[in-house]
C-alpha positions in Angstrom: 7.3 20.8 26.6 8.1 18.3 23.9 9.5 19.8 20.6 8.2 18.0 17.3 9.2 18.2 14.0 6.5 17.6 11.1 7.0 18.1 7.5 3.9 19.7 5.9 2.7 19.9 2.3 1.4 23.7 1.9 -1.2 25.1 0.0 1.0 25.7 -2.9 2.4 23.0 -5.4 5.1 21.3 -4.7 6.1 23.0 -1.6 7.1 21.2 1.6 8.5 23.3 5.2 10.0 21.0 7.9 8.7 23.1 11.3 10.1 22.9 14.9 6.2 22.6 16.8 6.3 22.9 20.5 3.8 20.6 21.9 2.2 21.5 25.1 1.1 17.5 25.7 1.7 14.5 23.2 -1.6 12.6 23.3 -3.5 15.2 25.3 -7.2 13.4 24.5 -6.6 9.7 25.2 -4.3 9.0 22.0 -1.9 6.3 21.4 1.8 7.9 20.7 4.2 6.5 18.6 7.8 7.5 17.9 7.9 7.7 14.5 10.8 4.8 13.4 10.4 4.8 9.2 7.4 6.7 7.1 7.2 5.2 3.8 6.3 7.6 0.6 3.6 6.7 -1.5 2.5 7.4 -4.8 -0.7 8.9 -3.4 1.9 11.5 -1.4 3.6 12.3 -4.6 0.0 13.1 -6.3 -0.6 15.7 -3.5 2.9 16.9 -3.8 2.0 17.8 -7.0 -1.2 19.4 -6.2 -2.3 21.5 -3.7 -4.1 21.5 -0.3 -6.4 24.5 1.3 -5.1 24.1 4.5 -1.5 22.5 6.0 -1.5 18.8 6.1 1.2 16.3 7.5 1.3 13.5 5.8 2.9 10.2 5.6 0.8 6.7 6.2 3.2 4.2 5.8 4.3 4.2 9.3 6.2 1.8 11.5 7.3 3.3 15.1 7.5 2.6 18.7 5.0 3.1 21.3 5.9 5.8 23.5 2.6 6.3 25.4 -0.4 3.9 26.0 -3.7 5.1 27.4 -5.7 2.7 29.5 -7.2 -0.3 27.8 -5.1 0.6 24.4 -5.0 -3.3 22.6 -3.7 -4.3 19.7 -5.4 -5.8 16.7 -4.7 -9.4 18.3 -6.4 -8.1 21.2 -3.3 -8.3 23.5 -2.2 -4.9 25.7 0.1 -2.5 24.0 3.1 -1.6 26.1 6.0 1.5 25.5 8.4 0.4 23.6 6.8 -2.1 21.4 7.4 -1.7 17.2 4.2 -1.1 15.9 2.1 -0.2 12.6 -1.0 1.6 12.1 -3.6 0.7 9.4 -3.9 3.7 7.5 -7.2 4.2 8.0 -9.5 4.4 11.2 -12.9 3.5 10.7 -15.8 4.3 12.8 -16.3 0.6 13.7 -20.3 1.6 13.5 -21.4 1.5 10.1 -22.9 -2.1 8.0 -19.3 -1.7 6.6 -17.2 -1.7 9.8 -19.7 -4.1 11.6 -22.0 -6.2 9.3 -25.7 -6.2 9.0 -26.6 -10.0 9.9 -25.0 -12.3 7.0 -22.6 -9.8 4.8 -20.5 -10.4 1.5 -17.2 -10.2 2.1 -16.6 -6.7 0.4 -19.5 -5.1 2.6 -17.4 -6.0 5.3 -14.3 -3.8 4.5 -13.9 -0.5 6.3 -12.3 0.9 3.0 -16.5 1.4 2.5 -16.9 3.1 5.5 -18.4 6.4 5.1 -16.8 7.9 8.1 -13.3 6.8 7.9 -10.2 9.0 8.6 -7.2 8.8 7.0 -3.3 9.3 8.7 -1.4 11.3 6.7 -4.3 13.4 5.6 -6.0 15.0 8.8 -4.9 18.6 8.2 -3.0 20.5 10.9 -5.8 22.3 12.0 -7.9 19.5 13.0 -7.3 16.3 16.3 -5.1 14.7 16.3 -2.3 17.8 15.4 0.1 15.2 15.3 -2.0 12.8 12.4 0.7 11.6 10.1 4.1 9.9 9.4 6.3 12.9 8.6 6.5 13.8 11.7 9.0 12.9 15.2 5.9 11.6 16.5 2.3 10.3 15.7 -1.0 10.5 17.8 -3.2 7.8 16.8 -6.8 8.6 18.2 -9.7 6.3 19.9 -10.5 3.3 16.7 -7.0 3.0 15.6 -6.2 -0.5 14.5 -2.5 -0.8 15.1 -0.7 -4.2 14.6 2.3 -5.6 17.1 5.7 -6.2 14.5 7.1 -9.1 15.9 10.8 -8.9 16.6 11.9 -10.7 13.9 10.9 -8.8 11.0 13.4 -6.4 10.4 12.2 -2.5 10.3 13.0 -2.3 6.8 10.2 -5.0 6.0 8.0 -3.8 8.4 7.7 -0.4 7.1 6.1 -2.2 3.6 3.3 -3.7 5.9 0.9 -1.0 4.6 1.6 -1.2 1.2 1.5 -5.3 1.2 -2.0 -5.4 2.7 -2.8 -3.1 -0.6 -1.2 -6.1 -2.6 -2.5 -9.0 -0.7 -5.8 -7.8 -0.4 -5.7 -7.3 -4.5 -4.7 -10.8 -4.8 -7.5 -11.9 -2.5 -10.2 -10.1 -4.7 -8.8 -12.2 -7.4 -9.4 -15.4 -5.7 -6.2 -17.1 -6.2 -5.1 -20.2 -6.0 -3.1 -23.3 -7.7 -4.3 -23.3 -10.9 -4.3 -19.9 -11.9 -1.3 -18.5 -14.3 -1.3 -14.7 -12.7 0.2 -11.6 -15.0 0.8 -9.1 -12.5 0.9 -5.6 -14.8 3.3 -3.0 -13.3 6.7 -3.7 -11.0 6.1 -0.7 -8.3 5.8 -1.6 -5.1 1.9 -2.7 -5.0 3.1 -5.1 -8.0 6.5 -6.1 -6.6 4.7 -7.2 -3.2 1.7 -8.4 -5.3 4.2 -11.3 -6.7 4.9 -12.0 -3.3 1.1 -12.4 -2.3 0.3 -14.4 -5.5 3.0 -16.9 -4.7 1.7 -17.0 -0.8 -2.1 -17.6 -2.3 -0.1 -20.9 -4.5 -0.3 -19.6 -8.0 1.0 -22.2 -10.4 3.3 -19.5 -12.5 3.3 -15.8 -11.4 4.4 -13.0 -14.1 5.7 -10.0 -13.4 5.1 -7.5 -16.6 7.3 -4.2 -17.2 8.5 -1.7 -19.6 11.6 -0.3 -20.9 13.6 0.7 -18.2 12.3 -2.2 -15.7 15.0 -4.2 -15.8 15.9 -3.8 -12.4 12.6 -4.0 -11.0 11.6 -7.3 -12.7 14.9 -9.0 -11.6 13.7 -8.0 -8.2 10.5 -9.5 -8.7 12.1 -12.8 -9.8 14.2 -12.2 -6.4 10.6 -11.9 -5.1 9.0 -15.5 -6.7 7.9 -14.1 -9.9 8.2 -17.5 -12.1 9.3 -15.4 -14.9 9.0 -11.3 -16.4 7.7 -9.8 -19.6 9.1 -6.4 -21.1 5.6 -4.9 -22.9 8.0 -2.6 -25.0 10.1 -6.1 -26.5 7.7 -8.3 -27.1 3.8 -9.4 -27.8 2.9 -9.4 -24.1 -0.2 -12.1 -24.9 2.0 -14.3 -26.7 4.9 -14.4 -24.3 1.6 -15.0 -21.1 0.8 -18.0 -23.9 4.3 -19.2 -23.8 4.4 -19.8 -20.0 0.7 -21.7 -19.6 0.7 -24.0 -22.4 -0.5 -21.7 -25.3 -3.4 -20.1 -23.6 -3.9 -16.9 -21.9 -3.8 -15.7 -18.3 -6.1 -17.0 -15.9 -5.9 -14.0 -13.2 -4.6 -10.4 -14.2 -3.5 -7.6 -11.3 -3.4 -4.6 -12.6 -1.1 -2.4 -10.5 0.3 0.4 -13.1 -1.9 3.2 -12.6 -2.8 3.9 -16.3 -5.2 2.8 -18.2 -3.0 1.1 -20.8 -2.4 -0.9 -18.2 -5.8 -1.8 -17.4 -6.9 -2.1 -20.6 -3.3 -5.0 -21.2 -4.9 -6.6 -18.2 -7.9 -7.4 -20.0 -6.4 -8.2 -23.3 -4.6 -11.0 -21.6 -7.1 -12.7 -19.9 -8.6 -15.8 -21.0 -12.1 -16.8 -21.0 -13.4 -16.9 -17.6 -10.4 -15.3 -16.3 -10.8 -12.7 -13.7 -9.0 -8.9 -13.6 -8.2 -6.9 -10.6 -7.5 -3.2 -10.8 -5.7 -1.7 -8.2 -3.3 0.9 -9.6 -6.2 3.5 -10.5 -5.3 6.2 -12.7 -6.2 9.9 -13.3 -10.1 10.5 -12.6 -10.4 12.1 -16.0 -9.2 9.2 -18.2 -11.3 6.7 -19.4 -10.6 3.3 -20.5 -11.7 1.4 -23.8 -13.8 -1.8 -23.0 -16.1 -3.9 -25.1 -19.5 -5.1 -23.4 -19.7 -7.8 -26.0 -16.4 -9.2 -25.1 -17.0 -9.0 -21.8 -19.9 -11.4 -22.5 -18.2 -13.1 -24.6 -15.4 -14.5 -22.6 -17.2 -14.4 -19.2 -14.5 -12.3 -18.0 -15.2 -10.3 -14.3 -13.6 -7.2 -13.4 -13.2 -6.2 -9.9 -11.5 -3.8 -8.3 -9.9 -3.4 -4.7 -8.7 -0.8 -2.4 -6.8 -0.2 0.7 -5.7 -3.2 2.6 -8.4 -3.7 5.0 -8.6 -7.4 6.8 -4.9 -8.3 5.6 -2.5 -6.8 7.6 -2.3 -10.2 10.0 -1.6 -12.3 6.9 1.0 -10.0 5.6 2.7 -10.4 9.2 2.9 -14.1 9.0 4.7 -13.7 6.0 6.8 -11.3 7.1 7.6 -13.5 9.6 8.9 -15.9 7.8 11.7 -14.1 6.5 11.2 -15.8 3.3 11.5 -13.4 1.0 14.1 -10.6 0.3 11.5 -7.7 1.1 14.1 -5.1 2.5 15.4 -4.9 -0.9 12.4 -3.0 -1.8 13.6 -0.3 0.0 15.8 1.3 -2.5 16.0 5.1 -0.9 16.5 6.6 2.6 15.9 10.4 3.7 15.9 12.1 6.9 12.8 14.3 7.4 14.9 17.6 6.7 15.4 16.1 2.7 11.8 15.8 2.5 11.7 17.7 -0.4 14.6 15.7 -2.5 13.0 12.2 -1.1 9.9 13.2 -3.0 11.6 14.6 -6.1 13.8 11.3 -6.0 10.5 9.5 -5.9 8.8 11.0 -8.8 11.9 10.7 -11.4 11.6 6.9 -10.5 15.1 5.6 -12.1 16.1 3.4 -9.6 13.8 4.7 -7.3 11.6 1.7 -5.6 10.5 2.7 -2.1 12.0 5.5 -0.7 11.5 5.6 3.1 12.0 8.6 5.9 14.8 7.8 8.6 14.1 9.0 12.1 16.4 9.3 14.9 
């Protein structure tokens, strides 16, 4: 009987147990099995760690591991077999591939065909304990990935520590896709966190002409990384008029594309401020449900300005490969914390002082 070990947030704030399980059958309906290799922590982890759930959930979505067991007919996104022992990642969401969002309805706009719609979509890392697959998330020796799974081949150049951002890059990628761009824009990505840092990245893959990166006080390391990353150059927001350093790198205008990746709605509401006419904003930090931003029809209307927002990383996760690939850019470095499962608890708490704090990461055996 295979033992297990799952970290599980329980129904009391900012409480996580590490439990021995013993499990009668790994994959006992037909699911793909992974050995959990790296689970990254997200900031959507640390906002349940801070709240509560009504029943035990293992969570953990940012998962790269090996494939340990393959049911008949398993295949990979690229349509090629899975076989044990391949490195793998799972999108984080499984879809029901049945709905006009999954499938399309004859001739579709892009964003109606995005699962991240899909009314019926699961998430790993957030299927409680009580519920198939027991084994749903990455805090855990081992993941069972059920039936509709989209799991994507690493190739063996990419080392794991890159890998494991997969998730989190198709979040960034995608948000640069929304925006639409391309060589002529001047981008201002707001907030160096991960999204941002690997937003840089996907604005310099998408051939921005100059790409900023925009912190705070306290940023310094995180916006020499995203210069390490292909950010053309980094504002501090605390040290300077952010609009007239944008209008010092593009020839005295304003930013033609704005990502805004902070979470807050200063941040959102900077994103806008520092967009010129016709420009285009996307917002993919969100912020608490309860706050609510400042935002002026008139100017809207005035400048022509379009907001758009984007979620998940649905219909990237290939791209992101091919530029993981490439070893081009110094991705690992992201990856600023490691934690075995058993400092669960410290991994998050580490996490949510930030500091020097980018990504931490749990280390499996």
């Amino acid at each position: 009987m295979p033992r297990c070990r799952v970290g599980l947030l329980k129904d009391q704030p900012r409480t996580i147990e590490i439990r021995d399980l013993d499990v009668p059958e790994l994959g006992p309906d037909g699911e793909l099995v992974l050995r959990t290799m790296l689970c990254g922590i997200c900031g959507s982890d640390l906002h349940r760690f801070h709240g509560s759930t009504a029943r035990e959930t293992n969570l953990g979505h940012e998962i790269l591991g090996v494939v340990e067991k393959v049911p008949p007919d398993w295949l990979a996104a690229s349509g090629e077999p899975l076989a044990p022992g391949d490195v793998v990642v799972p999108e984080t969401r499984i879809p029901c591939h049945r709905c006009e969002y999954c499938r399309g309805v004859g001739s579709r706009p892009e964003k109606l065909l995005d699962y991240s719609h899909c009314p019926n979509q699961r998430g790993l890392g957030g299927i409680p304990l009580d519920e198939k697959p027991l084994l749903s998330g990455g805090w855990s020796d081992f993941v069972e990935l059920p039936r509709g799974a989209i799991v994507h081949r690493i190739p063996a150049q990419v080392a794991p520590a890159a890998a494991v951002l997969l998730e989190p890059f198709s979040v960034a990628m995608k948000a640069v896709r929304v925006a639409a761009v391309n060589g002529d824009d001047v981008v201002v990505v707001l907030g160096p966190g991960p999204i941002g840092l690997l937003a840089v990245v996907a604005a310099r893959e998408a051939g921005a002409r100059h790409v900023v990166l925009a912190g705070a006080r306290g940023d310094e390391v995180r916006l020499k990384l995203g210069l390490d990353l292909g950010a053309h150059s980094t504002i501090d927001i605390t040290a300077t008029d952010p609009l007239d350093a944008v209008k010092a790198t593009n020839r005295g205008r304003p930013a033609t594309r704005t990502i805004d990746a902070t979470g807050h709605v200063a941040g959102f509401e900077l994103g806008l401020q520092l967009l010129g006419r016709g420009g285009v904003m996307v917002t993919v930090g969100g912020s608490a449900v309860d706050q609510k931003a400042s935002v002026s029809p008139t100017d809207l209307v005035t400048r022509q300005i379009d907001i758009r927002a984007s979620q998940l990383g649905a219909n990237q996760y290939e791209a992101c490969i091919a530029v993981l690939a490439t070893n081009a850019y110094p991705l690992e470095s992201l990856v600023s914390h490691r934690f075995p499962l058993d400092a669960l608890e410290q991994a998050m708490l580490t996490f949510e002082a930030r500091g020097a704090c980018i990504k931490p990461v749990i280390v499996f055996d």
